[in-house]
N, C-alpha and C positions, 0 to 999 in steps of 0.2 A: 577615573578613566577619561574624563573630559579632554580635548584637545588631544587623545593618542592615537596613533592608527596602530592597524594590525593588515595582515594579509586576509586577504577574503577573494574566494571565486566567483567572478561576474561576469553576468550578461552583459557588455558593453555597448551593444549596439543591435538592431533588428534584425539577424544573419547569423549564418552556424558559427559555432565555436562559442569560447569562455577566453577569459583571461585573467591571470593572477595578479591582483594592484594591491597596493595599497592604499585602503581607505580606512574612514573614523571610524575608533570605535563606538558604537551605541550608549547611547545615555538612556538609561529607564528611566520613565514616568514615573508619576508621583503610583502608580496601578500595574507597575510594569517590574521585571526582574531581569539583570543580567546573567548570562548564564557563559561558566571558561569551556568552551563546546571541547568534547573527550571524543567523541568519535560519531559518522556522520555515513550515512549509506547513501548508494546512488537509486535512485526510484524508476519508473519507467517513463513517471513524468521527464523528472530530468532529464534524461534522454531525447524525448522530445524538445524541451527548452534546448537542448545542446546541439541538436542538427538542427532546430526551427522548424517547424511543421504549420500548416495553417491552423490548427489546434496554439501550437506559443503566439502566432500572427495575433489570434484573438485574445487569449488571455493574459499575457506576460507582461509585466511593466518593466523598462529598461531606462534606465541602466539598473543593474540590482544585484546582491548577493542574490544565491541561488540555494537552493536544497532547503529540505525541512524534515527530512528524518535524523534526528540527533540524539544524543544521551551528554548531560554533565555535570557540572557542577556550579550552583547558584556563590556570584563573587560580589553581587551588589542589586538591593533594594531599594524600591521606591516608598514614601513616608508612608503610603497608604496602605502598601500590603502589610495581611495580619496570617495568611496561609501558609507562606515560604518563609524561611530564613536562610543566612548566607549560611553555606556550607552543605546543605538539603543536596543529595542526587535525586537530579530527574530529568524526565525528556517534555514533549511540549503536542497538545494539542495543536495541529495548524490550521483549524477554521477556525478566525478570528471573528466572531459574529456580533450583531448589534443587540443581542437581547434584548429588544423590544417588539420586533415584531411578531405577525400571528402564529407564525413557526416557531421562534426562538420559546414563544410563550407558550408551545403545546405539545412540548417535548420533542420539537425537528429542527431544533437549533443547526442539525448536520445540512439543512437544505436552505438555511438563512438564503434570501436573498442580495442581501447586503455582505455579504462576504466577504473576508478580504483573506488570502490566502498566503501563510506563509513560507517565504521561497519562491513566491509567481507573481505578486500582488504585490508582497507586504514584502523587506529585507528576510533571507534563510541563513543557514545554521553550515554554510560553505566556507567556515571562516574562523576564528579564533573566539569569536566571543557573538552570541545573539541577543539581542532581546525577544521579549515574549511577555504579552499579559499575564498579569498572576492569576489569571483566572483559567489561562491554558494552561496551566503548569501540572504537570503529570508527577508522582511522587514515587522513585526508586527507590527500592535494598541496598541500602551501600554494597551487599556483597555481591549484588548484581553485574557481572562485568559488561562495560558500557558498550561494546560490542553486540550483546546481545540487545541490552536496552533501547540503541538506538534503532532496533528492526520494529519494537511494538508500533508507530504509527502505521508501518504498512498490513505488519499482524492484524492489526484492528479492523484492516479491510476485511481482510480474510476472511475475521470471527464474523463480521457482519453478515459476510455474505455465504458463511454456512449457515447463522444461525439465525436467516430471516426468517424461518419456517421450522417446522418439524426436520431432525436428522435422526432420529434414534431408530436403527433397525433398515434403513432404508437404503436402495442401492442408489449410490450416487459416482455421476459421471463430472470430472473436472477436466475442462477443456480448457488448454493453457499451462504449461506447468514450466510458467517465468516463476518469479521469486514466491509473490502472492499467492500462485497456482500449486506451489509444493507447499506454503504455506496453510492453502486450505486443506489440503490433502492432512496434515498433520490433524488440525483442527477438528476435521471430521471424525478423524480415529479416535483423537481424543474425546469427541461427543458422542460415540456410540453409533454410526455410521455401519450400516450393512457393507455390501460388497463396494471396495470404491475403486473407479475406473478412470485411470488415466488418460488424457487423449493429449497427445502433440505429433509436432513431424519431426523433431531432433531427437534420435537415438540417443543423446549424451543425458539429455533434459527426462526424458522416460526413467533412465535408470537410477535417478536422482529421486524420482518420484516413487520409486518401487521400495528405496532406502527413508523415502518418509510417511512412508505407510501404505500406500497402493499397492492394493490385491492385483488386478491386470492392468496391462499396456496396450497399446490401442497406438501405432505408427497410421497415422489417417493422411499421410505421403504414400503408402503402401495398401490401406484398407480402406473402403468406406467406411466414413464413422457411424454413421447409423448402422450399417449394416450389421458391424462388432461389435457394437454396444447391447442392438439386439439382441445378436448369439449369447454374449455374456449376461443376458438378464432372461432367461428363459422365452424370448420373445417377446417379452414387454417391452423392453425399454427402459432407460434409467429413472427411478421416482424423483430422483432429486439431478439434475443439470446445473452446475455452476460453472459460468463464464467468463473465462478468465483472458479471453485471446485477444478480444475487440476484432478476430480477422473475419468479415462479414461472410463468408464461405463458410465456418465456423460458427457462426452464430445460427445462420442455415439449419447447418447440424445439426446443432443441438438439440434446437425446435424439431429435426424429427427423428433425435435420438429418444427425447422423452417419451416416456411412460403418457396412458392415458389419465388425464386426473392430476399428473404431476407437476412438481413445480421447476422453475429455472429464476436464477439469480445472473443479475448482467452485471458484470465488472466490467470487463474489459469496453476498450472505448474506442469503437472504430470510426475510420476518419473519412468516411464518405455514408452516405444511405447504404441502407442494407434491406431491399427489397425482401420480404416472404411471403407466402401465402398463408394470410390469417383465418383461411377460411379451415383450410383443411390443419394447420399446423400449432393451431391456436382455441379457435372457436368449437370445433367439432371435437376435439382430446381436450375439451375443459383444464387447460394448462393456467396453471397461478404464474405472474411474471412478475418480480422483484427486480426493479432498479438499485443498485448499491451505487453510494457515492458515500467515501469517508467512512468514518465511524458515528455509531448514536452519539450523541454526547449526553451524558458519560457514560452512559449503562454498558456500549462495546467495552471503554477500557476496565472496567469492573469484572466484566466476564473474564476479557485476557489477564488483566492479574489473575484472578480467580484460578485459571486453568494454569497457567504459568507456576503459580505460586503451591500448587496442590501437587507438580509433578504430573500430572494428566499431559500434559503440553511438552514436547521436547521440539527443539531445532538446531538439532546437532549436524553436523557438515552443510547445514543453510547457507553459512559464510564461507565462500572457498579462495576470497583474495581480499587480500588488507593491503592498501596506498596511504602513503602521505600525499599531504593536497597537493604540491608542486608534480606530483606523478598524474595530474587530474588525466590528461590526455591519453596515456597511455591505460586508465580506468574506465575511461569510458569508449574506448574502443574495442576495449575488451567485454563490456556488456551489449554495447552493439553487434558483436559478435556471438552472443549465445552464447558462450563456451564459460560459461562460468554459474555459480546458484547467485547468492548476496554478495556487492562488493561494499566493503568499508573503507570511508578514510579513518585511519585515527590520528588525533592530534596531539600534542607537547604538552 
């Protein structure tokens, strides 16, 4: 593969948009795998990376392939891997950590400080062919279709961030229901999840959520969310709150949608302060607060095959639009748009 190029979508410069070039293909390390990328999802990160937000301002290296949710097939090895071989389906861990330090070494390898992130940091999987340490390498069913495979890195969010805590039996309220958001809705039903409560303001995005497993909807454009969240839990409030919106009015919410005692998990990632009252909404309802970033490594992806692979897990009309890469513009305006669940590119 040395000296070829191939197409890849990249960050060219510090300003919105992408653009289609061709550049090299990757050469794996002596530790590293090339991978012929089959098909590749758009995330919410990328979205940011693609209009530029001061969230990319800080984190993004430019110029760069982009994206990091992929599913393919391994076409070339480095001397030293003994994990992977060529021909293996799979997708890719993208914390690329240092395992050495105190985290890496105490089972929070997800929180490494040294981090290098790939698609943001590190070259992504926006392109014909990636590389990736053999040690991120995630191992598929061949009869997996790569479509599906390449949503488990966001899945992994998901699982995370139901199953920081206890879910068995409990009412849980998921605020947000972008990709992640219907994602954990699934998740939860899968885990044995009492009454589970939708919240968003797009009627399109609700009904999406009803069809993956949410018992009520909850329009909080039309309702207070506390308010209905209450009525729906007998006046308690939801025992379990997962955060999926990052919208800091939203996050508000939550905290006083929950139950006394209960707990809330933060995904979503809002892009300015989000002022609450810890006194009353925090300290006084003994609330448990889980930050989710990523997946554990490995023990999230173990769970997701686990439930994947048992048929407990389904994510059926997840995906509701496939592009090829040259259509990237016309894909990501239509997730900036809302009007759609999972978009995929697939590739040749």
């Amino acid at each position: 593969m040395r000296d070829r190029t191939m197409l890849g979508l990249v960050k060219p410069n510090r300003g919105p948009g992408a653009a289609l070039m061709e550049v090299p293909v990757p050469v794996p390390g002596p530790a590293e795998v090339l991978v012929r990328v089959k098909a590749s999802s758009i995330c919410g990160t990328d979205l940011h990376i693609y209009n530029w937000d001061s969230w990319a301002e800080s984190a993004v290296v430019t110029p760069n392939v982009f994206g990091h949710e992929f599913a393919g097939v391994v076409v070339d090895i480095g001397e030293q891997v003994a994990n992977v071989k060529i021909g293996d389906h799979v997708s890719g861990e993208g914390h690329i950590v240092c395992g050495t330090c105190k985290a890496c070494r105490t089972g929070n390898a997800h929180v490494c400080a040294r981090t290098r992130s790939f698609g943001i940091s590190a070259p992504g999987c926006f392109a014909e062919y990636a590389v990736l340490p053999a040690g991120n390498v995630i191992h598929n069913r061949p009869e997996m279709p790569f479509e599906l495979a390449c949503l488990q890195d966001p899945l992994g969010n998901a699982v995370q961030t139901v199953l920081a805590d206890d879910i068995v039996g409990k009412s849980v309220a998921v605020i947000g229901t972008g990709a992640i958001g219907l994602m954990a809705i699934a998740v939860a039903r899968a885990c044995g999840a009492g009454k589970i409560i939708a919240v968003d303001v797009r009627a399109n995005r609700l009904e999406m959520a009803k069809r993956m497993g949410a018992d009520a909807l909850v329009n909080s454009a039309e309702t207070p969310m506390a308010e209905a969240v209450r009525a729906l839990t007998d006046g308690e409030g939801a025992e379990v709150v997962l955060e999926m919106s990052g919208h800091p009015a939203a996050i508000r919410g939550g905290f006083e949608a929950a139950a006394n005692a209960g707990r809330i998990s933060l995904l979503g990632i809002p892009t300015d302060d989000v002022p609450i009252d810890l006194a009353r909404h925090l300290i006084f309802k003994g609330i448990s607060v889980h930050g989710i970033t990523g997946r554990r490594m490995y023990e999230t992806w173990y769970q997701m095959k686990g439930l994947l692979d048992s048929g407990a897990l389904r994510l059926d009309g997840l995906v509701t639009h496939t592009f090829t890469l040259d259509r990237y513009e016309e894909a990501f305006e239509l997730v900036k748009s809302g009007n759609c669940g999972k978009v995929v590119f697939t590739h040749s």
